[in-house]
Backbone as CSV, one residue per row, in Angstrom:
resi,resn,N_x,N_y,N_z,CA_x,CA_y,CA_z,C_x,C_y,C_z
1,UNK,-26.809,35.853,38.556,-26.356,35.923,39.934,-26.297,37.397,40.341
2,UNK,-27.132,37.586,41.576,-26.759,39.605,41.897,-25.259,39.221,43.053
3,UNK,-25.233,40.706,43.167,-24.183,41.023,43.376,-23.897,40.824,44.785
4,UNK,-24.870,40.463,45.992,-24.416,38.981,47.118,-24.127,38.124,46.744
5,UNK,-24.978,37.628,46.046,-24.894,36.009,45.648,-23.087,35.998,45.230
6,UNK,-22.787,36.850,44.153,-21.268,36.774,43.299,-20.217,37.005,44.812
7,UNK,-20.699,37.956,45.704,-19.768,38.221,46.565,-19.061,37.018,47.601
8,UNK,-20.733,36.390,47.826,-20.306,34.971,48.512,-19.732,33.903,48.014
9,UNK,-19.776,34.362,46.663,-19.138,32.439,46.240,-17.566,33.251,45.922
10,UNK,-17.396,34.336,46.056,-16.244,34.674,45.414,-15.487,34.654,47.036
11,UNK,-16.147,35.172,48.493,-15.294,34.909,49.735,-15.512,33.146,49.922
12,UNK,-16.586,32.102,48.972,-16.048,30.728,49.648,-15.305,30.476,48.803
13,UNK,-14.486,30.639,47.806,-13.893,30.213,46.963,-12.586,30.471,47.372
14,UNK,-12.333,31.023,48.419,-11.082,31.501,49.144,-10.831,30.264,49.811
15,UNK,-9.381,30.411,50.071,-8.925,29.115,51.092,-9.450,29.199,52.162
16,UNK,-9.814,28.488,53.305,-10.042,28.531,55.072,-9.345,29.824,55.751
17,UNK,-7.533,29.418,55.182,-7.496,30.530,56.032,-6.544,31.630,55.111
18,UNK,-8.066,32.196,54.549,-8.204,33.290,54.209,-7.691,34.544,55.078
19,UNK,-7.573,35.751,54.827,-7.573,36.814,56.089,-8.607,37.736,55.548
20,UNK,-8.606,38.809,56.565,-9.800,39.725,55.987,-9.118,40.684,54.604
21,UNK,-7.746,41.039,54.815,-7.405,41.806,53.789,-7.441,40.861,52.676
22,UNK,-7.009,39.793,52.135,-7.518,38.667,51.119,-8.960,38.347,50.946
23,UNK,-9.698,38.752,51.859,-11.549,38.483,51.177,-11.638,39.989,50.870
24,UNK,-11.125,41.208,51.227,-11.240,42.142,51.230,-10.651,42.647,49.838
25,UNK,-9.756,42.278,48.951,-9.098,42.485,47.878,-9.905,41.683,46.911
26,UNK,-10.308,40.923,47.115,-11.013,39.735,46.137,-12.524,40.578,46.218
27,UNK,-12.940,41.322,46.991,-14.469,41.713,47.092,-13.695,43.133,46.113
28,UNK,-12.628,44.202,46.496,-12.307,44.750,45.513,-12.444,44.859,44.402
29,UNK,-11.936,43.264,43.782,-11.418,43.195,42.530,-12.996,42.813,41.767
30,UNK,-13.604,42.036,42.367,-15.075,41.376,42.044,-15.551,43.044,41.392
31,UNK,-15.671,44.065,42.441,-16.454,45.268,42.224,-15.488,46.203,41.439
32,UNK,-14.952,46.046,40.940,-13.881,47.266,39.715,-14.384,46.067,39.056
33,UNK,-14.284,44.463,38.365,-14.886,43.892,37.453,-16.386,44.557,37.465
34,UNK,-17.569,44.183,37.788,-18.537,44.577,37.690,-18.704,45.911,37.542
35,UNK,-17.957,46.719,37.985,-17.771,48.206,37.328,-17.693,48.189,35.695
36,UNK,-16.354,47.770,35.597,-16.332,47.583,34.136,-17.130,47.192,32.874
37,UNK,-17.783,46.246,33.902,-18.752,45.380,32.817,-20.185,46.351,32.314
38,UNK,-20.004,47.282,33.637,-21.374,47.850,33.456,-21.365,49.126,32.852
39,UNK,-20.085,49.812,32.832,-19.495,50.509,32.066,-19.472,50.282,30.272
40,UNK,-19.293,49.084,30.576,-19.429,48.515,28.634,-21.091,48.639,28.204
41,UNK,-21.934,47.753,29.037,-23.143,48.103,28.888,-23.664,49.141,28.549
42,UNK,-23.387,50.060,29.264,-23.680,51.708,28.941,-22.940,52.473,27.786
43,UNK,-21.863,52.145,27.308,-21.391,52.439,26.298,-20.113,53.000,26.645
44,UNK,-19.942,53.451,27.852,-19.182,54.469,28.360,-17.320,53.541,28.472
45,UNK,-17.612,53.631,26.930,-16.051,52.971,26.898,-15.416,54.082,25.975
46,UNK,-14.015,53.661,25.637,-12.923,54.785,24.584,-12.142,53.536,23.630
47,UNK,-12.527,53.896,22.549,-11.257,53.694,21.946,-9.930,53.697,21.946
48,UNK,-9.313,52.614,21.286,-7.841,52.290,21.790,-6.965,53.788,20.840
49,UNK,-7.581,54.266,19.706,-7.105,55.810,19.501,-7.039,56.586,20.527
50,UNK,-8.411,57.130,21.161,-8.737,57.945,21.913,-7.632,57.861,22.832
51,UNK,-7.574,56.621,23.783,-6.276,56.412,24.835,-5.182,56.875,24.066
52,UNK,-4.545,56.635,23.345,-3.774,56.851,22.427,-3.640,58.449,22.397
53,UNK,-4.332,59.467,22.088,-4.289,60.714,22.074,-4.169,60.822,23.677
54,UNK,-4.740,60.316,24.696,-4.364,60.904,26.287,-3.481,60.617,26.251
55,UNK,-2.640,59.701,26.375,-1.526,59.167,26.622,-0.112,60.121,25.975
56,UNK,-0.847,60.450,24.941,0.449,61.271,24.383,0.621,62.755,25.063
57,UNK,-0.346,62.847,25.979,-0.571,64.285,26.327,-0.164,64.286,28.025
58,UNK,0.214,62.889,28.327,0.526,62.769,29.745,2.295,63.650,29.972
């Protein structure tokens, strides 16, 4: 499925009465998922150490 196709079934999958900020958060969340995913693909992930060393440095 590209990434219309996912967008539309993800605004009909909404109730009727949806609002725009609710198709608008759900199209959000769809695209930080697909971020992520494509992020893994590429490799461009960290170890739960690595976090681990930022975190201690916050």
């Amino acid at each position: 499925m590209n990434i219309k196709q996912e967008s539309i079934h993800a605004i009909e999958s909404l109730p009727d009465a949806a609002n725009f900020e609710e198709i608008m958060y759900r199209l959000y969340v769809l695209e930080k998922v697909h971020n992520g995913q494509t992020a893994i693909l590429n490799g461009n992930i960290k170890t739960l150490d690595e976090l681990k060393r930022e975190a201690a440095n916050w």
